[in-house]
Structures are given as C-alpha cells and as structure tokens.
N, C-alpha and C positions, 0 to 999 in steps of 0.2 A: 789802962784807960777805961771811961766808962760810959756808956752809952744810954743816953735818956731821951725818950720821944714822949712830949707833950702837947699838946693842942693850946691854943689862947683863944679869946673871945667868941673868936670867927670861928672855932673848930677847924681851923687848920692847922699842921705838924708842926713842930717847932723840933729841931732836933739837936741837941747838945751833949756834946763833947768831954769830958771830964777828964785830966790827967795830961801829962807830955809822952805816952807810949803810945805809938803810931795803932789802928786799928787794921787790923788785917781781915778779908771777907776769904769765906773757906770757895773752893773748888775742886776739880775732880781731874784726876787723871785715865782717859779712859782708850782699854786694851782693844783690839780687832785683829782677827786672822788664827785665833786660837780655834782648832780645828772641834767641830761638835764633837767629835769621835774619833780617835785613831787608830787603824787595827796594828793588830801583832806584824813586824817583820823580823824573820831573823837575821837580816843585816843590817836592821837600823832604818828611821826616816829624819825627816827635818821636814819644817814651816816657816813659812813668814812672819810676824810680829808687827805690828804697830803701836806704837802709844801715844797717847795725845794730851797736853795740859788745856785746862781752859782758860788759864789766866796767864798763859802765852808764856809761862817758866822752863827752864831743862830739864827734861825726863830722861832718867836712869830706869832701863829694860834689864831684867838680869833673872834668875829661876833661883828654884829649891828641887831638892830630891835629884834624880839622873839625868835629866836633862839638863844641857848644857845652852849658852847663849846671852849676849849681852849687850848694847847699843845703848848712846846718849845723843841728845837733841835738842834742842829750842824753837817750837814748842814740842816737837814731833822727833820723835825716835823711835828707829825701825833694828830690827833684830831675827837672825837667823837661829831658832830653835833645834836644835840636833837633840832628837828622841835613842838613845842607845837599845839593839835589840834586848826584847823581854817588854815588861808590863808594870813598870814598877813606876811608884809615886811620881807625878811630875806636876811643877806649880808654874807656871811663868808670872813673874811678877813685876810694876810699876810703880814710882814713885817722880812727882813733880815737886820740885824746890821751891821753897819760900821765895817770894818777891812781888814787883808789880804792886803790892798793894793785897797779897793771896798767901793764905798759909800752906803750908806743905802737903801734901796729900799724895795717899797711895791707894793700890788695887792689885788683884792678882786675878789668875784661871788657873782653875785645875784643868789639866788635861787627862781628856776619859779614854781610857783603851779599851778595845774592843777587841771580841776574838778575829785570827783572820777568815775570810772566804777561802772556802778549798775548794777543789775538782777532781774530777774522777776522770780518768782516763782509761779505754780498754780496746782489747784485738781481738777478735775480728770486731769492726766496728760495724757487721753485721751483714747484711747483702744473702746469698744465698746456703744451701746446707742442705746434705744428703739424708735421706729418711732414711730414720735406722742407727745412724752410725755416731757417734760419738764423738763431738767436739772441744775442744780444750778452750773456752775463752778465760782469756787474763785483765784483770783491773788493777790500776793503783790510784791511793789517792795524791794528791799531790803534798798533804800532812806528811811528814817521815814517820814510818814504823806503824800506820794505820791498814790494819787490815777491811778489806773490802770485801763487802757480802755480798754475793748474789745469788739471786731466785727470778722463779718465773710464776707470771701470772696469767699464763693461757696454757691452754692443754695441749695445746700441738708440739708441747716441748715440753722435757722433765729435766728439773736438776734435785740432785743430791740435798737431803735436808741440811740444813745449817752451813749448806757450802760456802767458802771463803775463798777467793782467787789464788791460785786458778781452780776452774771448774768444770768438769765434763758436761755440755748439755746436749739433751741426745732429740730430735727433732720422732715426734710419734704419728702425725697427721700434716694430712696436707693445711698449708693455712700461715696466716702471720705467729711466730714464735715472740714474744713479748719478755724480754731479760732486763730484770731488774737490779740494780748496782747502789750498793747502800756502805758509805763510813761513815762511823760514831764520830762526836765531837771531841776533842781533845781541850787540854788547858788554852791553846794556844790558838784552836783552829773551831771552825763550827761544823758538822756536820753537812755531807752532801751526799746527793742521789742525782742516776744519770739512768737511762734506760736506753733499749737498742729493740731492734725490728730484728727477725731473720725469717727469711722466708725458705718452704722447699720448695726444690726446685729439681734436684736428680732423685731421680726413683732408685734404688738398688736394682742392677741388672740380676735377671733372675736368668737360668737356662735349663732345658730340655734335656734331659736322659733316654735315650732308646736302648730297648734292651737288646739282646742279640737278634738279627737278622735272619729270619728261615731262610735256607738254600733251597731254592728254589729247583728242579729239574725242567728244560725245555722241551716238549714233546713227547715226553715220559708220562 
C-alpha cells in the first residue's frame, strides 16, 4: 500500500490510500522490573519482568545468555527471571505480535551485575584490655578466602606491621585503642573496612619485695 497526504484548495489534508495491503502503524513493546543493578550471589537470584504492547497485541517475554525465564500475554506478560550464580551476560528480552492494525515490535535489557557488598566480622568486638599484655583479635570477611588486615591508628595501642588476622594488639597507654580492619576487593565482592574501640582498663598488678628482715634483740 501507499500512503499519500495532500492538501486541496482550503489547505486541508486529504489523505489517500494506494493499493489493497492493509497499512499497519508501528508500536512499542515496553519492559519494567529489570533491576538497574544486580550484585553477585553465589547461589543465584531472580526478578520480576513485565512487558507491555501498546497496540494491546500478545507479548512473548523470554532472555539470552544464563538467565533463564519466559511469560506470554495480551497485552501484558509477566515473567520470573532466574539469574544463575556468577556474573555472566544476561539480556531479557520482548516481543509484541502483529495485529490490531500494529506491526510487530520488540525490546530487550541488559542486566548489569555488580560486585557483591561484604562485611567484616571480628572478636573481641572490643570493650576493655590489659595494659601491657597482648591480645589476639581475629577478623573475617564475609568474601571466602579474603584475608583481613588490621592496624591501629592511635598510640595507646601497637600492632605488628602488615598484620593480617589474627593479630596480637598490645594496649601501651591509658586511653581509647582505635583498630582498624581492612579486605581488598575480589572479582565477586567489593572491598570493606570496619573499626572497633578498646579501651584500658586493668593496670598490670605490680608487687613489693622485701628483702631480709634484721632480727631484732629485745632489751639487749
């Protein structure tokens, strides 16, 4: 068919039609619920999906790459996306069928992964400590297989250069001890830091030596 818009005297449309093949107006099929970001799990997530025609046709929901998930509809079709663990390509994609008077049309989203959030967990979670003496605190991050740094950034406490949990921190002064708890980012995970108080609070008992006692004589 062929589609001609002409004006006549008055300058208004005139619009004609050319041919016996039906004219179809394009439309859009359009996605919602595709997450802006999703991070890393290592057992997998899922989403919700919707798609929607605007020329009220059936929508087929369906992906590419490791994601799986698929749903059809009139006008509307909804779909559960299953993300399998890891980070690897994933499209979820839409199409709305010819009809109505509407040609066919599709759409897709990429789905962006992100690394996950970690945390850092550690004991003592801080409270008081002996001046003097040497204490063992331990950290893990909640990443597998990331080692946890810690240091200190006040004087009333010393750790070991480059210590990794666990770590002797020995308390030198009276005053808040400030422990600082640092893992690197991994492929999967991002970096995280946590910090802890310790204050002193027992002094080391200290004691008296006398030396030998003069024997005294009474009355002598």
């Amino acid at each position: 068919a062929e589609l001609n818009i002409k004006t006549d005297a008055s300058n208004a449309p005139k619009i004609h039609l050319y041919g016996n093949a039906a004219l179809s107006l394009p439309q859009n099929v359009n996605i919602s619920g595709v997450p802006a970001s999703v991070p890393y799990s290592s057992s997998g997530s899922s989403f919700s999906v919707t798609a929607t025609s605007t020329g009220n046709t059936a929508v087929t929901i369906g992906t590419t790459g490791t994601c799986t998930g698929a749903g059809t509809g009139t006008p509307t079709a909804t779909a559960t996306i299953t993300v399998p663990a890891g980070m690897s390509p994933c499209t979820v994609t839409a199409s709305a069928a010819a009809g109505n008077g509407f040609s066919a049309a599709t759409n897709s989203a990429a789905v962006t992964f992100v690394a996950a959030t970690q945390t850092i967990s550690y004991s003592p979670t801080g409270g008081s400590q002996t001046f003097g003496s040497g204490n063992t605190f331990s950290a893990t991050g909640s990443a597998p297989g990331g080692a946890v740094k810690i240091s200190s950034s006040t004087a009333t406490c010393t750790v070991p250069a480059n210590s990794v949990s666990p770590a002797i921190v020995t308390m030198q002064n009276a005053g808040l001890c400030t422990l600082n708890f640092h893992v690197d980012a991994t492929a999967n995970y991002s970096a995280a830091d946590a910090s802890a108080g310790v204050t002193l609070s027992n002094l080391l008992a200290q004691t008296i030596t006398f030396g030998t006692a003069p024997t005294v004589v009474v009355g002598g």
